[in-house]
Backbone as CSV, one residue per row, in Angstrom:
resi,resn,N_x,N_y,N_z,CA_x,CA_y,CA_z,C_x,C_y,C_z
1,UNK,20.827,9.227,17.047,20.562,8.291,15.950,19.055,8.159,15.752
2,UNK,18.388,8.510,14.462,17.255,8.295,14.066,16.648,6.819,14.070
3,UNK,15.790,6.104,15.241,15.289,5.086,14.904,14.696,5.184,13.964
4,UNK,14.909,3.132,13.371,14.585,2.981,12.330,12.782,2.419,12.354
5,UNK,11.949,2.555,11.552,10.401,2.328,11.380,9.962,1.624,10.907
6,UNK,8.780,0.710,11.430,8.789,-0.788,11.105,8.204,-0.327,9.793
7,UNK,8.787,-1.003,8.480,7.990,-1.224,7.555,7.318,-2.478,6.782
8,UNK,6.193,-2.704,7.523,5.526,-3.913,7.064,5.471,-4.433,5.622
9,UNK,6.072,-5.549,5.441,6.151,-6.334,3.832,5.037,-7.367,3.630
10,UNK,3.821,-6.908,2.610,3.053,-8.084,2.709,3.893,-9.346,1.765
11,UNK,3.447,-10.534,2.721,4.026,-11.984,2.381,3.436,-12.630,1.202
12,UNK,3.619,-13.291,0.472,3.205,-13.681,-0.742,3.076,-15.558,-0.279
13,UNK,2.193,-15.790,-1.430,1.549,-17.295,-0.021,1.886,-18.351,-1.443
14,UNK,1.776,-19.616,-1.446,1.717,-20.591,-2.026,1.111,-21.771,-1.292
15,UNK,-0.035,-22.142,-2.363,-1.054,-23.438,-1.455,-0.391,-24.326,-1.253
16,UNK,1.005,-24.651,-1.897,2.050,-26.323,-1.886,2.992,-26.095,-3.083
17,UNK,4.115,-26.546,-2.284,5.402,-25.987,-3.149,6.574,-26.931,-2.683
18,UNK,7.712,-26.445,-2.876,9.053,-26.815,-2.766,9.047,-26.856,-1.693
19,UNK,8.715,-25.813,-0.545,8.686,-25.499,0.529,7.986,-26.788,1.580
20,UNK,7.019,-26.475,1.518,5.471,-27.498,1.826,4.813,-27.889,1.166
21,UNK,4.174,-29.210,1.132,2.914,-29.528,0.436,1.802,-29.062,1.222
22,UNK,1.988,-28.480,2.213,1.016,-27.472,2.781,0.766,-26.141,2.625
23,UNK,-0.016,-25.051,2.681,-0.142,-23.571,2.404,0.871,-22.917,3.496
24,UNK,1.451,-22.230,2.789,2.627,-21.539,3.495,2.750,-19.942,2.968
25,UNK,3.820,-19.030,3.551,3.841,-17.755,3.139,5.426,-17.970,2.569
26,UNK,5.854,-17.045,1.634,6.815,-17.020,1.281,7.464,-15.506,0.474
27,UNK,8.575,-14.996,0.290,9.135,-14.034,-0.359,10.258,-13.564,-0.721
28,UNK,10.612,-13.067,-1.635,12.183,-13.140,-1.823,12.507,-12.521,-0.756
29,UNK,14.333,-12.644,-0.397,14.572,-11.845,0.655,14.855,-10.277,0.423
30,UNK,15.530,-10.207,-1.088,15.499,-8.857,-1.709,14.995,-7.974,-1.307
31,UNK,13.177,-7.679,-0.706,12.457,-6.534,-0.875,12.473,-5.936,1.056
32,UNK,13.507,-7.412,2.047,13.514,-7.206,3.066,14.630,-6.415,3.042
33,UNK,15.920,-6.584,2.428,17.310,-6.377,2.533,17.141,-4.835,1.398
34,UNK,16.443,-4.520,1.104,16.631,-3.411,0.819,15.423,-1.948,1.010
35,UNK,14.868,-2.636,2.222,13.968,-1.781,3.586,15.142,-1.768,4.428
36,UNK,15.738,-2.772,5.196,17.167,-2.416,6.006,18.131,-1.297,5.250
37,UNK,18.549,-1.820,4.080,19.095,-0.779,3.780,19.001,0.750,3.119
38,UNK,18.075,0.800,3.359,17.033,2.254,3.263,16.639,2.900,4.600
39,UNK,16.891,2.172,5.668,17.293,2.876,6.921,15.902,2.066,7.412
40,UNK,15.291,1.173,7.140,13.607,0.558,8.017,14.291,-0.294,8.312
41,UNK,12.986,-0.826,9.048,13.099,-2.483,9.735,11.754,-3.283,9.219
42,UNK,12.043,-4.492,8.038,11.228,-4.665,7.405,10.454,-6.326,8.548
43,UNK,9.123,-6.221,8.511,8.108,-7.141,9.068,7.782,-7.887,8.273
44,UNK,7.480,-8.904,8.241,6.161,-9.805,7.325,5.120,-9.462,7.623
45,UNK,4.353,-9.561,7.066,2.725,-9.010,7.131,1.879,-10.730,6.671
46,UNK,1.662,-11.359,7.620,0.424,-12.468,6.924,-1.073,-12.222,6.917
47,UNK,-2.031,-12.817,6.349,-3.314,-12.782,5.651,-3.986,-13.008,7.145
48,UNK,-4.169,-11.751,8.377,-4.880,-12.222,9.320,-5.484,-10.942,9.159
49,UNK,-7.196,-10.618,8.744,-7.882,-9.705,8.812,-7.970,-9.266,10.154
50,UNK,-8.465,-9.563,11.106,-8.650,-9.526,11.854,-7.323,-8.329,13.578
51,UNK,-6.127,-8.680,12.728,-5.129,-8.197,12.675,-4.680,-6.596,12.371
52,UNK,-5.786,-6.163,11.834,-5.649,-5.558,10.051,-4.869,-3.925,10.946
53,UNK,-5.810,-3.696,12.291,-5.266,-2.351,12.992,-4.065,-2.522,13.955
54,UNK,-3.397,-3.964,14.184,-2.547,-4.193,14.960,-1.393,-3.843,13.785
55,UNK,-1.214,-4.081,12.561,-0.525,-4.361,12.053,0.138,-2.734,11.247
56,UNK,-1.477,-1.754,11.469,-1.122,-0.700,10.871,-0.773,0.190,12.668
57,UNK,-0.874,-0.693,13.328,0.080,0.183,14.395,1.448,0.412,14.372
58,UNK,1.856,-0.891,14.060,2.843,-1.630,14.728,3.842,-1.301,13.251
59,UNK,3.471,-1.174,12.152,3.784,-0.774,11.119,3.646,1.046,10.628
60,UNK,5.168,1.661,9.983,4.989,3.287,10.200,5.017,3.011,8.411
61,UNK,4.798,2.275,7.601,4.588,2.309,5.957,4.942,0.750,5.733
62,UNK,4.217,0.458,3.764,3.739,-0.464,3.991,4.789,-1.030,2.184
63,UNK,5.278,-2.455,1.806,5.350,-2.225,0.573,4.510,-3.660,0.114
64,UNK,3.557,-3.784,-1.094,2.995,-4.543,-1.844,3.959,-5.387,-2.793
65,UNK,4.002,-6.188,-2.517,5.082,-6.531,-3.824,4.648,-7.656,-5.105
66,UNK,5.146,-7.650,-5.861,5.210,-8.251,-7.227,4.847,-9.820,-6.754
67,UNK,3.968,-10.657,-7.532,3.772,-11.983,-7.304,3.236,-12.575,-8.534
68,UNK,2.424,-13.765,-8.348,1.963,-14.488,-9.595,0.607,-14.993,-9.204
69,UNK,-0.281,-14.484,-9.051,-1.597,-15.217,-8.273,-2.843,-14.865,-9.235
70,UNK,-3.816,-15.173,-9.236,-5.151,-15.093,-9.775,-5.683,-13.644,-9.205
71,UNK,-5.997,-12.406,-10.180,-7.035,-11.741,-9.845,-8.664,-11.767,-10.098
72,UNK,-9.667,-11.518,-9.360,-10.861,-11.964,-10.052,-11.491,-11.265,-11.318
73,UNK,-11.962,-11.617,-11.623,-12.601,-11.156,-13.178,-12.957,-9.551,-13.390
74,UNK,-13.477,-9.027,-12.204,-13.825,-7.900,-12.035,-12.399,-6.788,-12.773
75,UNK,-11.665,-7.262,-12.451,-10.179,-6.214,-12.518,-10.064,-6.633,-14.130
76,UNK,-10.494,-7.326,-14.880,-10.478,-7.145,-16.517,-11.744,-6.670,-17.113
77,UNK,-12.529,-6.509,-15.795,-13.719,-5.914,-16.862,-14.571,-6.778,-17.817
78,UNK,-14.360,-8.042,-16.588,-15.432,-9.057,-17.153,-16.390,-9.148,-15.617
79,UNK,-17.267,-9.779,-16.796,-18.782,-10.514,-15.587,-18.027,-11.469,-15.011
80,UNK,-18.868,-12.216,-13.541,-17.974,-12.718,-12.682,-19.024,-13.738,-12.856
81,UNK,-18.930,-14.784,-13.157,-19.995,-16.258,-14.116,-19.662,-16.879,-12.543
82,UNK,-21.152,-17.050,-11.910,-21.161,-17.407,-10.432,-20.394,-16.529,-9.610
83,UNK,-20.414,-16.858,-8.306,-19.784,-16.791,-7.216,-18.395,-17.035,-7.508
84,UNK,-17.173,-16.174,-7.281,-16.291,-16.195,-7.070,-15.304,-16.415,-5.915
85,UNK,-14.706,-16.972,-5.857,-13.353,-17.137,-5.007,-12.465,-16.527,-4.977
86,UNK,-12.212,-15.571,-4.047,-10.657,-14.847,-4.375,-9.956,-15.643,-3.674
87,UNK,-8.488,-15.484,-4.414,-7.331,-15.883,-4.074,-7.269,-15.368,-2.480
88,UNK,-6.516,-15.967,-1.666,-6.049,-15.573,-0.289,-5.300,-14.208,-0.098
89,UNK,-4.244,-14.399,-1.214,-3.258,-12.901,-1.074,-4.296,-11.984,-1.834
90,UNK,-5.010,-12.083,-2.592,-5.742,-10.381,-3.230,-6.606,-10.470,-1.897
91,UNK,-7.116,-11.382,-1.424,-8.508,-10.869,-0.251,-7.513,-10.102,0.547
92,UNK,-6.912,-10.290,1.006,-6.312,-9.835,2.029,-5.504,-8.629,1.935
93,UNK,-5.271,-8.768,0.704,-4.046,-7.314,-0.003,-4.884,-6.157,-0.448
94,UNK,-6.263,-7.092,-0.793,-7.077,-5.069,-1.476,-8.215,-4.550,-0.157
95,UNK,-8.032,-5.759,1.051,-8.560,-5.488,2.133,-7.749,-3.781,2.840
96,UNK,-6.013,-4.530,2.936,-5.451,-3.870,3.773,-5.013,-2.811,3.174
97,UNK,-4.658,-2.871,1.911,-4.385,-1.639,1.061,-5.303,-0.553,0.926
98,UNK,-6.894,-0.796,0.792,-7.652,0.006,1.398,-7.476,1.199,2.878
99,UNK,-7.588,-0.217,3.727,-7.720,0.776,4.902,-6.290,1.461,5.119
100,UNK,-5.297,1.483,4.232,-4.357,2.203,4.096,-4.165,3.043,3.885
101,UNK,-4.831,3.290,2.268,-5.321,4.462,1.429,-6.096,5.079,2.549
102,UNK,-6.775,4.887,2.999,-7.808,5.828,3.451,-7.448,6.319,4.984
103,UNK,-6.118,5.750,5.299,-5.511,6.401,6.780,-4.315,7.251,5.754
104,UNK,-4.078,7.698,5.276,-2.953,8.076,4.247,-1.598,7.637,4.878
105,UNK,-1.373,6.098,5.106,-0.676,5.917,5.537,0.588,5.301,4.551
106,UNK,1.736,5.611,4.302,2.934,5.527,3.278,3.141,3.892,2.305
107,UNK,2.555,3.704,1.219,2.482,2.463,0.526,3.322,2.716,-1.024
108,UNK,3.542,1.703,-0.739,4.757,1.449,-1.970,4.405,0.047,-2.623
109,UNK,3.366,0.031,-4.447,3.167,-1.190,-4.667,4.164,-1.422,-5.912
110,UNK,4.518,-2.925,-5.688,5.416,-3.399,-6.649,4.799,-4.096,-7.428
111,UNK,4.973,-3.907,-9.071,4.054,-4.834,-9.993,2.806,-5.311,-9.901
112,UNK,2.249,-6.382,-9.326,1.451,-6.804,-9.098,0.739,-5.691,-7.656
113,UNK,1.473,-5.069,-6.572,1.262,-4.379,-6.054,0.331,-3.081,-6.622
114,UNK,1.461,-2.660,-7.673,0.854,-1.598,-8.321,-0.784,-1.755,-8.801
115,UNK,-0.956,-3.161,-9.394,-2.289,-3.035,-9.821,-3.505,-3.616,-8.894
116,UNK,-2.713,-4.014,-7.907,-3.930,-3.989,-6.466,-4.298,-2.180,-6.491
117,UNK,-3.500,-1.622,-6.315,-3.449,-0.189,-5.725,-4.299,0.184,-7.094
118,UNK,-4.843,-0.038,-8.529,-5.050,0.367,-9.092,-6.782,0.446,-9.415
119,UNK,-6.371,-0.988,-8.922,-7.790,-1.829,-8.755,-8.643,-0.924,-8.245
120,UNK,-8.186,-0.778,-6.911,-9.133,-0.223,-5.815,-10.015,1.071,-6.506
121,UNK,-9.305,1.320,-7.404,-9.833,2.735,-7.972,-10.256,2.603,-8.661
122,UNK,-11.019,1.625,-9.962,-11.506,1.438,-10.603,-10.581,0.878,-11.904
123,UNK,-9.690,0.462,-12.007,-8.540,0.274,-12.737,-9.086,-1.474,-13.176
124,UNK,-8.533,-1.370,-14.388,-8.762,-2.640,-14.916,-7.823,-3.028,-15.952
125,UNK,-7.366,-4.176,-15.917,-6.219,-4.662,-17.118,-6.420,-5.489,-18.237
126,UNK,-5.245,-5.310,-18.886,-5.312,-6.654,-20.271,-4.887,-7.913,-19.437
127,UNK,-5.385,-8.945,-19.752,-4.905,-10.334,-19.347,-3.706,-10.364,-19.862
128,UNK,-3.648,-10.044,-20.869,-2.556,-10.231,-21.744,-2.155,-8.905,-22.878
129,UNK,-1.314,-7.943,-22.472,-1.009,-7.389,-23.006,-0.350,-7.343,-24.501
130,UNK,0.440,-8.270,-24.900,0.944,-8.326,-25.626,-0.613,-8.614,-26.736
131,UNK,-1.267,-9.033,-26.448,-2.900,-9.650,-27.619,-3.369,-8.053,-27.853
132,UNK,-3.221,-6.807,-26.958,-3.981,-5.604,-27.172,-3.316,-4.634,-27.512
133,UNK,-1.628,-4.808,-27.016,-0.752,-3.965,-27.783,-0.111,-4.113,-28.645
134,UNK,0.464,-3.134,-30.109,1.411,-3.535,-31.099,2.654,-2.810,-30.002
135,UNK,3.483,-3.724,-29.997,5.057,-3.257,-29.204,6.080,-4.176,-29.523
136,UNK,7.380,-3.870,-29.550,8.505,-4.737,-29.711,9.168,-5.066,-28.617
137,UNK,8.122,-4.769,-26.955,8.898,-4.756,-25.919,8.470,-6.184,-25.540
138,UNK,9.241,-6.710,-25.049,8.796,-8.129,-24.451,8.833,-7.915,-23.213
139,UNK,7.330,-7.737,-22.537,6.982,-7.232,-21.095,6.977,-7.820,-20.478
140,UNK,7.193,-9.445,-20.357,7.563,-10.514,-19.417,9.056,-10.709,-19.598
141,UNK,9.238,-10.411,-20.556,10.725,-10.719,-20.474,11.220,-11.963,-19.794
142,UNK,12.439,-12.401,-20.261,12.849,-14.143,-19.486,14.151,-13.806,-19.415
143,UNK,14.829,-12.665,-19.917,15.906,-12.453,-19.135,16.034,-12.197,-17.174
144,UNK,17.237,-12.347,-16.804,17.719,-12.121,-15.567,16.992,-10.960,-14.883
145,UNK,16.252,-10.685,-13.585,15.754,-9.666,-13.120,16.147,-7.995,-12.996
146,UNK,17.870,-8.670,-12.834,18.638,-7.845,-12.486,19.311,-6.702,-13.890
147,UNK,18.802,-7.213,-15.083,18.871,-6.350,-16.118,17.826,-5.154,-16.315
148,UNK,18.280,-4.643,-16.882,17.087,-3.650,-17.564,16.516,-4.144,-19.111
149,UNK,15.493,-4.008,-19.384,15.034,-4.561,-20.431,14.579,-3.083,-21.100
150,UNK,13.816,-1.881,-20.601,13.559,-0.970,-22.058,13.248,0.207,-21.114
151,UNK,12.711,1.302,-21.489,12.717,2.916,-20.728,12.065,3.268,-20.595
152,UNK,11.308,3.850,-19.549,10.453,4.338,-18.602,10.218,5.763,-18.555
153,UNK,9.170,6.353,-19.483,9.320,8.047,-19.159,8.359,8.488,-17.779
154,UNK,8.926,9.482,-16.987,8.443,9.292,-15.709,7.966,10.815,-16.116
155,UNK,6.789,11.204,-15.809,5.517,12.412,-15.543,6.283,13.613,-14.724
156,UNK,6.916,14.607,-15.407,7.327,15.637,-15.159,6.423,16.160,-13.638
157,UNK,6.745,16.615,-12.663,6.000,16.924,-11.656,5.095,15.972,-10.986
158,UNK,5.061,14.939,-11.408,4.354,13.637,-10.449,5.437,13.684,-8.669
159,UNK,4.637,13.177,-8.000,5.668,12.141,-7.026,6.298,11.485,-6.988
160,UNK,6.280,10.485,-8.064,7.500,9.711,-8.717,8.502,10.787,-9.123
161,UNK,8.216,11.370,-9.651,9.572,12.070,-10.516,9.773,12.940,-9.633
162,UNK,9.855,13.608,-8.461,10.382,13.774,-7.312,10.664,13.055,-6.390
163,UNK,10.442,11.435,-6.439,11.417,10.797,-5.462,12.642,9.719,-6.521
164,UNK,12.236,9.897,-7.603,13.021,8.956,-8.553,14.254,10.379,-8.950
165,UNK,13.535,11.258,-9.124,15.258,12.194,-9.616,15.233,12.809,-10.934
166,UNK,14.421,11.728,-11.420,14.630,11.897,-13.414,13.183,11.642,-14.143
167,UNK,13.579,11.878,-15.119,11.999,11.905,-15.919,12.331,10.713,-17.182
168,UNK,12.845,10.149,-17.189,13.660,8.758,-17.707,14.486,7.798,-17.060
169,UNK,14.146,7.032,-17.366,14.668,5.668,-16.253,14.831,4.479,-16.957
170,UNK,16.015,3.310,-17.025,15.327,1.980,-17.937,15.087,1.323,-16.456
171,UNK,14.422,0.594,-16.655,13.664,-0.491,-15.815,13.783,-2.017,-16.582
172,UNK,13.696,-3.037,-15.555,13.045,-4.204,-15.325,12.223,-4.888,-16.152
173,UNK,12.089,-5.962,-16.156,10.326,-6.123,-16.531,9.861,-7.263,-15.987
174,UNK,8.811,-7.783,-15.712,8.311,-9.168,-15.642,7.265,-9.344,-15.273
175,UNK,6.079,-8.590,-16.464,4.445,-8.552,-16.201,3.973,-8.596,-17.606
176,UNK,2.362,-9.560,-17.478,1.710,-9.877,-18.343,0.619,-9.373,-18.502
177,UNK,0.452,-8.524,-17.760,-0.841,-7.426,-17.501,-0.271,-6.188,-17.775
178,UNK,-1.610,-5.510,-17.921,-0.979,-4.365,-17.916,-2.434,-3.321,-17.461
179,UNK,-1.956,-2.007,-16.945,-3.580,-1.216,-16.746,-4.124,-0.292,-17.741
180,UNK,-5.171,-0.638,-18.615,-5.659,-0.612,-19.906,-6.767,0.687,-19.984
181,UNK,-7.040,1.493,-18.496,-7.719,2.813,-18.013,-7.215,3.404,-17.254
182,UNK,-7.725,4.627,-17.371,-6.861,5.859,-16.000,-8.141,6.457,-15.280
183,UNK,-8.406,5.724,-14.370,-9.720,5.689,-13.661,-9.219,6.986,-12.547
184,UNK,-10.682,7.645,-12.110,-10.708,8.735,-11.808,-9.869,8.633,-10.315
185,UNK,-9.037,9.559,-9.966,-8.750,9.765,-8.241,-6.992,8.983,-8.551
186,UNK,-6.828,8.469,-9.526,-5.752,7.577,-10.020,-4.704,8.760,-10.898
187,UNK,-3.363,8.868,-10.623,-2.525,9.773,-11.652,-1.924,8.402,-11.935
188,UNK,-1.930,8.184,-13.674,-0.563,7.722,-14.194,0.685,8.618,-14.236
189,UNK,2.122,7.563,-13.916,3.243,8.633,-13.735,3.988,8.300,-14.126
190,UNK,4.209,7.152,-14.782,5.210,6.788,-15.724,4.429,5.393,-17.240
191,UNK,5.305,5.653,-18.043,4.782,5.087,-19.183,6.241,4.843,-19.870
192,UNK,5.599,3.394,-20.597,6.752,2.661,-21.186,6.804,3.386,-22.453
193,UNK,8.147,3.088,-22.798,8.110,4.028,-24.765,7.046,3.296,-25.710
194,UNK,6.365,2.182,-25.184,5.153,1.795,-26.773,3.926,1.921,-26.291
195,UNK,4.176,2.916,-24.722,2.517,3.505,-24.269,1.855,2.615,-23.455
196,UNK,2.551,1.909,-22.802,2.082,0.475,-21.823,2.309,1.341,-20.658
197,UNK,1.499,1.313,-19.332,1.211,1.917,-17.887,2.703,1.353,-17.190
198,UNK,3.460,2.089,-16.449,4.615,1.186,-15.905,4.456,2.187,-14.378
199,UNK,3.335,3.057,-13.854,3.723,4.025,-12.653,2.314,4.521,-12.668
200,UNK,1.921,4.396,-11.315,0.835,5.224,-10.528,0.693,5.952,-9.325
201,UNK,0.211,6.653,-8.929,-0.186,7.430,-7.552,-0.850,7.863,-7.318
202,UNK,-1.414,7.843,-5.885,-3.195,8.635,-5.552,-2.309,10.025,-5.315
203,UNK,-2.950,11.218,-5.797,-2.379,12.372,-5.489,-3.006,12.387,-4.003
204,UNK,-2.563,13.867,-3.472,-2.810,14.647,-2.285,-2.541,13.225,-1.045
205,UNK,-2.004,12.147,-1.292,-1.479,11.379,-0.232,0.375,11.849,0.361
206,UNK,0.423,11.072,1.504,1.320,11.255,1.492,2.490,10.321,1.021
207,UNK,2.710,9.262,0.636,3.338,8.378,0.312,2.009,7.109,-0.544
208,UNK,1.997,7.579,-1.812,1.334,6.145,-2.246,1.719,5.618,-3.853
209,UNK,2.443,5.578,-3.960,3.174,5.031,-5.197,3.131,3.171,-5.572
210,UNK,3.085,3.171,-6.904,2.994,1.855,-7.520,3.787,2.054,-8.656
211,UNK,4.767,0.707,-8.725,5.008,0.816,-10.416,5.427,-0.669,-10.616
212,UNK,5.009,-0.850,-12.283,5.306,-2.048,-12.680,5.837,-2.659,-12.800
213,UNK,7.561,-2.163,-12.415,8.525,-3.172,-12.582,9.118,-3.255,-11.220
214,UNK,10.153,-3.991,-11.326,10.936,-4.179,-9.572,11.962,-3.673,-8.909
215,UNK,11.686,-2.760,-8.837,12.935,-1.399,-7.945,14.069,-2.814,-7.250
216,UNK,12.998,-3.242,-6.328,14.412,-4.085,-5.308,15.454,-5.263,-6.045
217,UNK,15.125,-4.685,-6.948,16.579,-5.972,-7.689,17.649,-4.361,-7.888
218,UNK,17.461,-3.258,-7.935,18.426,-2.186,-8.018,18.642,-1.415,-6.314
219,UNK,18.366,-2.288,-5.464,18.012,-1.287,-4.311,19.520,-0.848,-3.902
220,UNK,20.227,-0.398,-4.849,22.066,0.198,-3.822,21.695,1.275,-3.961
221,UNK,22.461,1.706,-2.812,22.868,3.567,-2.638,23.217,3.963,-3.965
222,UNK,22.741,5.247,-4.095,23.159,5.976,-5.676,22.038,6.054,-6.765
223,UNK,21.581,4.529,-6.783,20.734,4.365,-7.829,19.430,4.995,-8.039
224,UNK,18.657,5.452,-8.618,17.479,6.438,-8.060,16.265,5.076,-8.365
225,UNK,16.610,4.172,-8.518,15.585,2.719,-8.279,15.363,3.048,-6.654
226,UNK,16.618,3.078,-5.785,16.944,3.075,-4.406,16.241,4.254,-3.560
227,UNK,15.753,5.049,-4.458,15.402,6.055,-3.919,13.256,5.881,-3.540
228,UNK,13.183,4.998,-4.407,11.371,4.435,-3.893,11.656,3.508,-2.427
229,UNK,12.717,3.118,-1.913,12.446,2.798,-0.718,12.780,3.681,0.439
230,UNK,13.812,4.328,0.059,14.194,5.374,0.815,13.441,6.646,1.065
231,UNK,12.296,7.162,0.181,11.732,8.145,0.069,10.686,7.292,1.136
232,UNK,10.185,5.832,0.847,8.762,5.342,1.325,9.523,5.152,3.477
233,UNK,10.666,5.367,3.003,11.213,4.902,4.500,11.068,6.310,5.616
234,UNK,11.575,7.174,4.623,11.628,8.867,4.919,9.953,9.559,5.153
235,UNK,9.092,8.695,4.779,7.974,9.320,4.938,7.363,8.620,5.827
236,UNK,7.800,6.993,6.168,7.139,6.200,7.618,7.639,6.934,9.181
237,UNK,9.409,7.650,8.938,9.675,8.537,9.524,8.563,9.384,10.173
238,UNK,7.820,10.121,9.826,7.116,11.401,10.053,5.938,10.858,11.171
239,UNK,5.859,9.215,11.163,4.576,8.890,11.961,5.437,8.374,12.848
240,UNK,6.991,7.313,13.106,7.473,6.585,14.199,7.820,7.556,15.417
């Protein structure tokens, strides 16, 4: 029996909530329950720098996932008016995602994931997409997660379209950004039908994929949604 490989989930934080009126970590359980069932054993990952090589031990691949937090100004391609504050989860997420990239160690970013991973490369977004694009897609969408909202053409010969199966896909939605350049060292690999970024990857890695919508609301056997955790699980393989 093939042991299974820790795959570290970074945690998504809230300063005071339902939860606590204190700062706490939090995440759906979704993106855990469908690392188990992709054959890993999924970790929490919290905001301890210091941590940063225990965690890429102890961890054989990594997934970023989708959230709602403040990025700093820099990532729209504005001046940064004073001293800035980053949020807790980006300090810590374009910290570790770094020294990731650069161990080529197996990362999988979700939505908001994706455009950490994009960042790093010089990538920059619309605040608001819908103000810079003409489209009839409603990219936040307020329907149910678990629907598909519109179609995804996926980059003939990318890495995506060898671990997804197909070169068309409908997807998800539930983002207000979007990445508005294709900054150098960066492949786009999938694109929405009104030309909005929905898929990225650093080539010559071995596992580093991002895309904009949320695979783990489709994560069953069969589905080729199911197949971005299973491919990211199959490639933490090669280091456990």
């Amino acid at each position: 029996m093939t042991e299974r490989p820790n795959i570290g989930i970074l945690l998504d934080y809230e300063g005071g909530g339902s939860f606590s009126k204190r700062p706490h970590y939090a995440l759906r359980t979704i993106y855990f329950d469908a690392i188990w069932n992709a054959g890993g054993t999924p970790v929490g990952i919290p905001y301890i720098e210091a941590a940063t090589d225990k965690f890429i031990q102890l961890c054989a691949g990594f997934v970023f996932p989708g959230g709602t937090y403040p990025f700093p100004a820099r990532l729209y391609g504005e001046s940064e008016n004073g001293p800035e504050t980053l949020h807790p989860r980006f300090k810590f997420e374009e910290h570790l995602m770094g020294h990731l990239i650069n161990e080529n160690q197996p990362v999988l970013g979700v939505c908001a994931g994706m455009q950490v991973m994009a960042g790093l490369y010089g990538g920059t977004f619309y605040r608001n997409l819908h103000d810079a694009v003409e489209t009839d897609i409603d990219h936040l969408n307020h329907r149910p997660a678990e629907q598909c909202a519109h179609g995804v053409d996926v980059v003939s010969g990318s890495h995506l379209h060898s671990v997804l199966g197909v070169t068309q896909i409908l997807v998800n939605t539930a983002h207000n950004e979007a990445l508005n350049n294709n900054p150098d060292g960066l492949m786009i690999n999938a694109i929405a039908e009104d030309g909005v970024v929905e898929g990225v990857e650093i080539p010559n890695k071995r596992f580093c994929l991002g895309v904009q919508w949320h695979p783990e609301f489709f994560a069953t056997d069969g589905d080729a949604h199911f197949n971005l955790f299973t491919a990211l699980v199959d490639a933490a393989k090669q280091d456990s």
